[in-house]
Jmol script that loads the backbone (N, CA, C; Angstrom):
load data "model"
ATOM      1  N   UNK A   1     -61.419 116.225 217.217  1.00  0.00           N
ATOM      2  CA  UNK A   1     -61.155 114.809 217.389  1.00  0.00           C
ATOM      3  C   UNK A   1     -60.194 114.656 218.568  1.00  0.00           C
ATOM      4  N   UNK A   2     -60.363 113.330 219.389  1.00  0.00           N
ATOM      5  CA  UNK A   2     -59.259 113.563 220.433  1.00  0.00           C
ATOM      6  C   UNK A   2     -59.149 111.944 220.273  1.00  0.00           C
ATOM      7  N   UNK A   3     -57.821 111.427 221.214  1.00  0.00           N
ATOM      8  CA  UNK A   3     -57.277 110.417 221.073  1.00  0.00           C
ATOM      9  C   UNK A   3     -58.120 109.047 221.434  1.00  0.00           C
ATOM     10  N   UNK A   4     -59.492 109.130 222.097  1.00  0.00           N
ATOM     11  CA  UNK A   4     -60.227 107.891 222.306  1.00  0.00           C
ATOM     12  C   UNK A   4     -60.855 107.805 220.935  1.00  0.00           C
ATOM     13  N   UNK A   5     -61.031 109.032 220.089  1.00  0.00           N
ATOM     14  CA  UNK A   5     -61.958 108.520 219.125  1.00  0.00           C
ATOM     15  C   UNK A   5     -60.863 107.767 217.602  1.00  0.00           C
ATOM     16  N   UNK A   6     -59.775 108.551 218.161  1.00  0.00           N
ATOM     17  CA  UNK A   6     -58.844 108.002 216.771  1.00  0.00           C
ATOM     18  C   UNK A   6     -58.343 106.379 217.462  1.00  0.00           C
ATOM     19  N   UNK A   7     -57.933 106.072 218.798  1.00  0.00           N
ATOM     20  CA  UNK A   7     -58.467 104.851 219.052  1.00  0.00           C
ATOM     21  C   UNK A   7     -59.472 103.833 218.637  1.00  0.00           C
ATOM     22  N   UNK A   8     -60.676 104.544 219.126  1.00  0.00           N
ATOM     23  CA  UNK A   8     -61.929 103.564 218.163  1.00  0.00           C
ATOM     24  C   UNK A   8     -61.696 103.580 216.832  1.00  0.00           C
ATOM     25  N   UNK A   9     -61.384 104.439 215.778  1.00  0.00           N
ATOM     26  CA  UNK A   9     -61.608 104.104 214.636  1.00  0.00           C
ATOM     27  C   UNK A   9     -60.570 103.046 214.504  1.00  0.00           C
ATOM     28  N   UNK A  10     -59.393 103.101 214.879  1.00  0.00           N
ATOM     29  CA  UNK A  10     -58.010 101.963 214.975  1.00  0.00           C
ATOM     30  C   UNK A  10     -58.703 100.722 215.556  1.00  0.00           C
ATOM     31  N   UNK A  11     -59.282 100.682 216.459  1.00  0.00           N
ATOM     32  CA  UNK A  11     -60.123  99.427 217.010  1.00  0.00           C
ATOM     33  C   UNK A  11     -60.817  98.648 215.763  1.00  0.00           C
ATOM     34  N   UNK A  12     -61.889  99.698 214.949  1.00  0.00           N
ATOM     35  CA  UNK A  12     -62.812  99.430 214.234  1.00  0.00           C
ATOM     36  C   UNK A  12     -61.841  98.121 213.064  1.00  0.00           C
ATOM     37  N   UNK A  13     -60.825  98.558 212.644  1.00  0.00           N
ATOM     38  CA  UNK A  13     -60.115  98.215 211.540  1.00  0.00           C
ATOM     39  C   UNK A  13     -59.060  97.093 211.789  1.00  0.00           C
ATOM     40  N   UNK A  14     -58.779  97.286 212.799  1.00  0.00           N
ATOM     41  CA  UNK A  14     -57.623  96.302 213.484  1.00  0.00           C
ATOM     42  C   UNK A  14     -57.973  95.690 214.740  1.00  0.00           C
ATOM     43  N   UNK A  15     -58.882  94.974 214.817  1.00  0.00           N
ATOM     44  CA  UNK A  15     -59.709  94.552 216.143  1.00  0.00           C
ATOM     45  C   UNK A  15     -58.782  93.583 217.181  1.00  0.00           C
ATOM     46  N   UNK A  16     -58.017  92.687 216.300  1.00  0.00           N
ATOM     47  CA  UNK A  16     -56.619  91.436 217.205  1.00  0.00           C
ATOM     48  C   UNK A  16     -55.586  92.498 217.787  1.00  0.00           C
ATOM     49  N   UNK A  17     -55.836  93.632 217.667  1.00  0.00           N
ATOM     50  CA  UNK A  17     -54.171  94.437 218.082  1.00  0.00           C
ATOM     51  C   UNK A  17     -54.376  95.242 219.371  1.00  0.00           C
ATOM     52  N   UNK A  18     -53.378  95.138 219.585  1.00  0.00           N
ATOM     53  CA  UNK A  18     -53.336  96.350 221.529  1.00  0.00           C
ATOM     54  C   UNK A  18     -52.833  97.719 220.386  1.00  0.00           C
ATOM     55  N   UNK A  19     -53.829  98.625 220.910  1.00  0.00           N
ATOM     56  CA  UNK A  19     -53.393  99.826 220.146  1.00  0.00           C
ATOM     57  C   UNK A  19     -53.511 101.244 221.311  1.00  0.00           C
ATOM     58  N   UNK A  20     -52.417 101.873 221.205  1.00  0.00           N
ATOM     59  CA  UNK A  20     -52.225 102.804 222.342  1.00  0.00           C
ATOM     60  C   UNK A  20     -52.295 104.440 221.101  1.00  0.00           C
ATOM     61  N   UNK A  21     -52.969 105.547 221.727  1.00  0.00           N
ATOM     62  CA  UNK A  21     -53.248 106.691 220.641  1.00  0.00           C
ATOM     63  C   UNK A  21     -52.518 107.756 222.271  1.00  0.00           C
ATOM     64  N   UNK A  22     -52.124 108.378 221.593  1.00  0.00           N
ATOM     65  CA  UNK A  22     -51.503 110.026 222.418  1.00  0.00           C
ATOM     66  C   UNK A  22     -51.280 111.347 221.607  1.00  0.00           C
ATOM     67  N   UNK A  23     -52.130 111.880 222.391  1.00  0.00           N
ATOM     68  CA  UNK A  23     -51.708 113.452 221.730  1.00  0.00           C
ATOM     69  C   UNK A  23     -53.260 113.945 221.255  1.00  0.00           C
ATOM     70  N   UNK A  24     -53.595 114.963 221.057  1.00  0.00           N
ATOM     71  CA  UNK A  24     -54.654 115.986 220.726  1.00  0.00           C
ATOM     72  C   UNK A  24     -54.615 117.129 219.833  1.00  0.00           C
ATOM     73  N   UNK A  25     -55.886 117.495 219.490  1.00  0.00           N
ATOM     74  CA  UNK A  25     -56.159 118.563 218.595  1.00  0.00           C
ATOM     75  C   UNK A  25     -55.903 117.532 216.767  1.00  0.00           C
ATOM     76  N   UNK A  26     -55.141 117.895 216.702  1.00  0.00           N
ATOM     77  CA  UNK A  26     -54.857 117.030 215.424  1.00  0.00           C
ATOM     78  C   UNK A  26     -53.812 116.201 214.967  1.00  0.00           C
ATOM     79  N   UNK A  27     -52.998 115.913 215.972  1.00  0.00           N
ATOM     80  CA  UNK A  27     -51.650 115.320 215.633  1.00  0.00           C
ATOM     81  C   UNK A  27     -51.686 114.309 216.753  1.00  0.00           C
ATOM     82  N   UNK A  28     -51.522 112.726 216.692  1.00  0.00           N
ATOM     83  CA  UNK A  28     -51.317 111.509 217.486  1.00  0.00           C
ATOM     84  C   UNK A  28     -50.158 111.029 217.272  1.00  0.00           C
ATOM     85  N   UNK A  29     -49.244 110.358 218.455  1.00  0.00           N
ATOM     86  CA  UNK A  29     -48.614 109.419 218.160  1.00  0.00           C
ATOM     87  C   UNK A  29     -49.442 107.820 218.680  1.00  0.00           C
ATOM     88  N   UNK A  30     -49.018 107.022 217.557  1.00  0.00           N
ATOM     89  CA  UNK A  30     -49.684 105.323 217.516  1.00  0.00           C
ATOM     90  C   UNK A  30     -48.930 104.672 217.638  1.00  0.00           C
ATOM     91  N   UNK A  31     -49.564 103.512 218.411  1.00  0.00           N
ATOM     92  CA  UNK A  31     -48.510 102.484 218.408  1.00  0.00           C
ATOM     93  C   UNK A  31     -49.532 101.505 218.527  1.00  0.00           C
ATOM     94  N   UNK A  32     -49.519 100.387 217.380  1.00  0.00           N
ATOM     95  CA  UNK A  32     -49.951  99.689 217.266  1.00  0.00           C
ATOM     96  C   UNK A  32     -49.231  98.055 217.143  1.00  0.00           C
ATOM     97  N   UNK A  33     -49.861  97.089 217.750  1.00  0.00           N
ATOM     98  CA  UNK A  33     -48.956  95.592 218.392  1.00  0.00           C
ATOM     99  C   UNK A  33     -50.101  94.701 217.820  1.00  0.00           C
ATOM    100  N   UNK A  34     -49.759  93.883 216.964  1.00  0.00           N
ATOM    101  CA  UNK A  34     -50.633  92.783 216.450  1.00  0.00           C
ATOM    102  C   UNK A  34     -50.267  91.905 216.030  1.00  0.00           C
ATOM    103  N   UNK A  35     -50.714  90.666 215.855  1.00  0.00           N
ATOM    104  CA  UNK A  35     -50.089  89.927 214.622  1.00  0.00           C
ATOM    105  C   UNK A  35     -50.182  89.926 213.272  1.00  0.00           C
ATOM    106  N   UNK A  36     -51.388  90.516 213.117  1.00  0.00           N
ATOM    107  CA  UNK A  36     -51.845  90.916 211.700  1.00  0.00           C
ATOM    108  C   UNK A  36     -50.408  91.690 210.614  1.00  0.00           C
ATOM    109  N   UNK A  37     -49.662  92.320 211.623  1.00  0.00           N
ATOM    110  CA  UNK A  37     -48.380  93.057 210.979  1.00  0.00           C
ATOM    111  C   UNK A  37     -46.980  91.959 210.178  1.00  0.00           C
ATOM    112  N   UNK A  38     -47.509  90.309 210.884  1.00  0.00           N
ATOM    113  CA  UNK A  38     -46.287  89.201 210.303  1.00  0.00           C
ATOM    114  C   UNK A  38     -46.039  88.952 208.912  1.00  0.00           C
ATOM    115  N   UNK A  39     -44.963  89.408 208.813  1.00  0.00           N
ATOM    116  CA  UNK A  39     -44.352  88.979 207.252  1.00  0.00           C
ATOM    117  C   UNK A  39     -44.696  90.325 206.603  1.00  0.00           C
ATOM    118  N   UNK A  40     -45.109  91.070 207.306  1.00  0.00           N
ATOM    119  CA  UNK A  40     -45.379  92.586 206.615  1.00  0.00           C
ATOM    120  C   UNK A  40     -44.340  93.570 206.213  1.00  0.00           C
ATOM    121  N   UNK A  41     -43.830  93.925 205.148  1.00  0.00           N
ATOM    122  CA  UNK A  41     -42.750  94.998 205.178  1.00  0.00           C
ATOM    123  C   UNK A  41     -43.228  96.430 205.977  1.00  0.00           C
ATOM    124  N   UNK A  42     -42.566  97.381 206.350  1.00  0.00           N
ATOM    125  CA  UNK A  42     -42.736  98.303 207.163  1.00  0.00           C
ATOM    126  C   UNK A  42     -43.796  99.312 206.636  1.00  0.00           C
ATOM    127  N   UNK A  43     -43.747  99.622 205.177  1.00  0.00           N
ATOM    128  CA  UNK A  43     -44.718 100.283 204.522  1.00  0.00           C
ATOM    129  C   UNK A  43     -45.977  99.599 204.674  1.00  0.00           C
ATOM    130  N   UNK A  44     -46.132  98.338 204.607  1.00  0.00           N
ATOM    131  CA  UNK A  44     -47.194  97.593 204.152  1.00  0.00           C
ATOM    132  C   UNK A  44     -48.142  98.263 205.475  1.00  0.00           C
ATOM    133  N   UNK A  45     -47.343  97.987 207.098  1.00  0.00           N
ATOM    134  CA  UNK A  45     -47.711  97.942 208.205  1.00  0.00           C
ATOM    135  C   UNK A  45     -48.168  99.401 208.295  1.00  0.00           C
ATOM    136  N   UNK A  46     -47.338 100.269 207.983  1.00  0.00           N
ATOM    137  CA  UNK A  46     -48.019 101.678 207.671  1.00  0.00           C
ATOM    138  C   UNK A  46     -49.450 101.863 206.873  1.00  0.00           C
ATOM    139  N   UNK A  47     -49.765 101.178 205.965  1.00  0.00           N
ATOM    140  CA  UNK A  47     -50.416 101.923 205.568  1.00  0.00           C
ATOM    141  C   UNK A  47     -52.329 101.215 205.928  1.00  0.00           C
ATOM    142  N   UNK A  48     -51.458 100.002 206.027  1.00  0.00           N
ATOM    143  CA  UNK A  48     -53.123  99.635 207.154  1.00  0.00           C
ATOM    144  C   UNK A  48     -53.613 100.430 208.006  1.00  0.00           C
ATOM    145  N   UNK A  49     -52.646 100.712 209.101  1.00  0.00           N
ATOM    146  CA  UNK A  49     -53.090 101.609 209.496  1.00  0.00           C
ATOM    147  C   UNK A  49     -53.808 102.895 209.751  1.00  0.00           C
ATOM    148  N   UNK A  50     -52.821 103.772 208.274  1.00  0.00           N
ATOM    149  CA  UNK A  50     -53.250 104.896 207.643  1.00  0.00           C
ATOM    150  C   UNK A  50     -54.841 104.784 207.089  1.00  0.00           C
ATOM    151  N   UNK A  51     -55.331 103.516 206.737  1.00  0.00           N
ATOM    152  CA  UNK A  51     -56.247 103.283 205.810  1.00  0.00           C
ATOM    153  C   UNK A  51     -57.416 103.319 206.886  1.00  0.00           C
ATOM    154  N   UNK A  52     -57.231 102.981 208.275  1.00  0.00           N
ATOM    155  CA  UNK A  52     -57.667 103.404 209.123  1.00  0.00           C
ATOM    156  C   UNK A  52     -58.444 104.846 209.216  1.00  0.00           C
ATOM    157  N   UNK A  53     -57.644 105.801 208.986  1.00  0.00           N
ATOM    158  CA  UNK A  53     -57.508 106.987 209.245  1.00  0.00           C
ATOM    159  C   UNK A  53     -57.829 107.457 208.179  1.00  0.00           C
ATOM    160  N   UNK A  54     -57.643 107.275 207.508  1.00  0.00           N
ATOM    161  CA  UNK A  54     -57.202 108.045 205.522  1.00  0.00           C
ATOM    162  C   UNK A  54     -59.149 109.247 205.146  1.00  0.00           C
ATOM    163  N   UNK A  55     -59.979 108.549 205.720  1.00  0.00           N
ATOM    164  CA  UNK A  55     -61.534 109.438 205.650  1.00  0.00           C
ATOM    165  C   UNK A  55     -60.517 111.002 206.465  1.00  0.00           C
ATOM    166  N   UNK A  56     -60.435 110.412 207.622  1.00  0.00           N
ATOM    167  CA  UNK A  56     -60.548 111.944 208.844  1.00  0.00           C
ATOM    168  C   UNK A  56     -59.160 112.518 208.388  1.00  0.00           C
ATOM    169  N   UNK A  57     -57.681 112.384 207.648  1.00  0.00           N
ATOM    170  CA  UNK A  57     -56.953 112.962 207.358  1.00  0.00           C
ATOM    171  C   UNK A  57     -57.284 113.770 206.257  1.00  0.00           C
ATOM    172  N   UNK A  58     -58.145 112.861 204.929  1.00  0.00           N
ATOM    173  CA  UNK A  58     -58.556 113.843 204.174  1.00  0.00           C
ATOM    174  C   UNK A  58     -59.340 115.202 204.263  1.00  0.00           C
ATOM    175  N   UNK A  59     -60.381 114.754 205.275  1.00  0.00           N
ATOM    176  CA  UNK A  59     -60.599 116.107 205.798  1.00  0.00           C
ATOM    177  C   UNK A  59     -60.170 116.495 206.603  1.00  0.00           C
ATOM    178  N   UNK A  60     -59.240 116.544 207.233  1.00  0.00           N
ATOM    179  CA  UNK A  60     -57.949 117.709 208.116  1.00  0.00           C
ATOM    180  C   UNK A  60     -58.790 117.201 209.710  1.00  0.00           C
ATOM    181  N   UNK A  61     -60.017 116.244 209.500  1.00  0.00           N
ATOM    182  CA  UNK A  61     -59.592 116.356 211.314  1.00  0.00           C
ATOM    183  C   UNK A  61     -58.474 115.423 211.689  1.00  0.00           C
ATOM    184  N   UNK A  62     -57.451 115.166 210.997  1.00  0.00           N
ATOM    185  CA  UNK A  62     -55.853 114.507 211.674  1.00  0.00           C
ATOM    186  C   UNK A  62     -55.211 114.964 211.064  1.00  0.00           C
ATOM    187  N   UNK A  63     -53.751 115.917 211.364  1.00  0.00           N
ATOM    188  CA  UNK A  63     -53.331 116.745 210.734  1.00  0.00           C
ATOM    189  C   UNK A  63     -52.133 115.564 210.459  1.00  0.00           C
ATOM    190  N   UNK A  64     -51.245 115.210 211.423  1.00  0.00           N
ATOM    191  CA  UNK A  64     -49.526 114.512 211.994  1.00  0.00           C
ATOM    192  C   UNK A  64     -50.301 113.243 212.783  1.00  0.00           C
ATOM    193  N   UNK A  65     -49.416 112.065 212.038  1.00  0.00           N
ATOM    194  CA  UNK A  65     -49.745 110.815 213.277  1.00  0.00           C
ATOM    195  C   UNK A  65     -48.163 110.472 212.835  1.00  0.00           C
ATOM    196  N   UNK A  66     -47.789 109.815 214.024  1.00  0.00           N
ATOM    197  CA  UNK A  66     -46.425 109.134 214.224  1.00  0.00           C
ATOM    198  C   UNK A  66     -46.616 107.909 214.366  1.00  0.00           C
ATOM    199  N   UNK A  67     -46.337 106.762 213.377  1.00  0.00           N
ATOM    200  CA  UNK A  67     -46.707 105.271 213.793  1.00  0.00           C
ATOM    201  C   UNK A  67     -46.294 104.125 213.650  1.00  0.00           C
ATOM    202  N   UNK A  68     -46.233 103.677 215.004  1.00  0.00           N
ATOM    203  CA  UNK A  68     -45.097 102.616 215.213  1.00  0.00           C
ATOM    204  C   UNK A  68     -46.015 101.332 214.959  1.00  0.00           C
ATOM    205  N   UNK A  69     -45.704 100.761 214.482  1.00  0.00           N
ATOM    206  CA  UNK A  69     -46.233  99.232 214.408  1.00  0.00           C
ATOM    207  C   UNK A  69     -45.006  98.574 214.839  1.00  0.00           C
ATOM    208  N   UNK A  70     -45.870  96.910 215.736  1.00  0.00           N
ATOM    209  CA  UNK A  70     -44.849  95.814 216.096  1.00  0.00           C
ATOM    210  C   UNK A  70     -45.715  94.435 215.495  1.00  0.00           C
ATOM    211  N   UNK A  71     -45.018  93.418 215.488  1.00  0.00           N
ATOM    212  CA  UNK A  71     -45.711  92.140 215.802  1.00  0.00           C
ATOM    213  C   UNK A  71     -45.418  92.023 217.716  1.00  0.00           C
ATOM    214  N   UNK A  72     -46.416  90.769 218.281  1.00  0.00           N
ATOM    215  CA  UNK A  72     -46.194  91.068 219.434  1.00  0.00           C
ATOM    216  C   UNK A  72     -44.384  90.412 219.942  1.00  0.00           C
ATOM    217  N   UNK A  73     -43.720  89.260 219.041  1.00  0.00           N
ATOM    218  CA  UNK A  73     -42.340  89.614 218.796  1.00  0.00           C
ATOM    219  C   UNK A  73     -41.700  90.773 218.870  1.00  0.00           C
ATOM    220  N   UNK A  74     -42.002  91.345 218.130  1.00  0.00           N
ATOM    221  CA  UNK A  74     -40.466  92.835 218.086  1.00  0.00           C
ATOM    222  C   UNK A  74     -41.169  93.266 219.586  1.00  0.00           C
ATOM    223  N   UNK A  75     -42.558  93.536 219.866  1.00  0.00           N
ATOM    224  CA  UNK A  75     -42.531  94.727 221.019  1.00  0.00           C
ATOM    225  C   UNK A  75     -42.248  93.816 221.927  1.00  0.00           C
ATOM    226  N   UNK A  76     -41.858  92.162 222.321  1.00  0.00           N
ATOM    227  CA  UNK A  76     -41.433  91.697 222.989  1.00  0.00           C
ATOM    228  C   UNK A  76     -39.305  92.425 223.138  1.00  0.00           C
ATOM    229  N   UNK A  77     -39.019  92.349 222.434  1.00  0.00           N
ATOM    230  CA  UNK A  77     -37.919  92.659 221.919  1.00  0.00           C
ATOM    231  C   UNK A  77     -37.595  94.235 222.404  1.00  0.00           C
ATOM    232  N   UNK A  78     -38.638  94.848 222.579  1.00  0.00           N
ATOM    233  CA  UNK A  78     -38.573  96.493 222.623  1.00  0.00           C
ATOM    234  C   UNK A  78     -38.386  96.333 224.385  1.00  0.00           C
ATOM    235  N   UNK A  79     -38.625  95.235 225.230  1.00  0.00           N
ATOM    236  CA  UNK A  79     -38.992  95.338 226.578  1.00  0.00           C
ATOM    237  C   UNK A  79     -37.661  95.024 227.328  1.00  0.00           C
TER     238      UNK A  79
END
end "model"
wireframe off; spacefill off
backbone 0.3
color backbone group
């Protein structure tokens, strides 16, 4: 698996969000910017994501993801 395809599947699931994927073999860092994340506690925002992913982790093609979620607020805030 490499980082355009763990992109698309993040696309597939979260289609309103700018989503950036880095890194190879089996471990990504994410960063994902949407609004879909408002009023979300931090877990909540995690695990959409994860749910994303959760098929290809179970079977080991994603070993480590690191993942940042924003609304487009905070990553305004990050700039």
């Amino acid at each position: 698996m490499d980082a355009a395809t763990v992109e698309a599947l993040l696309r597939d699931h979260l289609a309103d969000c700018d989503i950036a994927v880095n890194g190879e073999g089996a471990n990504y860092d994410i960063t994902v910017i949407g609004a879909v994340f408002e009023g979300m506690r931090p877990v909540k925002k995690q695990q959409l994501v994860y749910g994303a992913l959760s098929e290809h982790i179970a079977r080991g093609d994603i070993h480590a993801v690191n993942i940042r979620t924003f609304t487009p607020a905070q990553w305004q805030e990050q700039a």
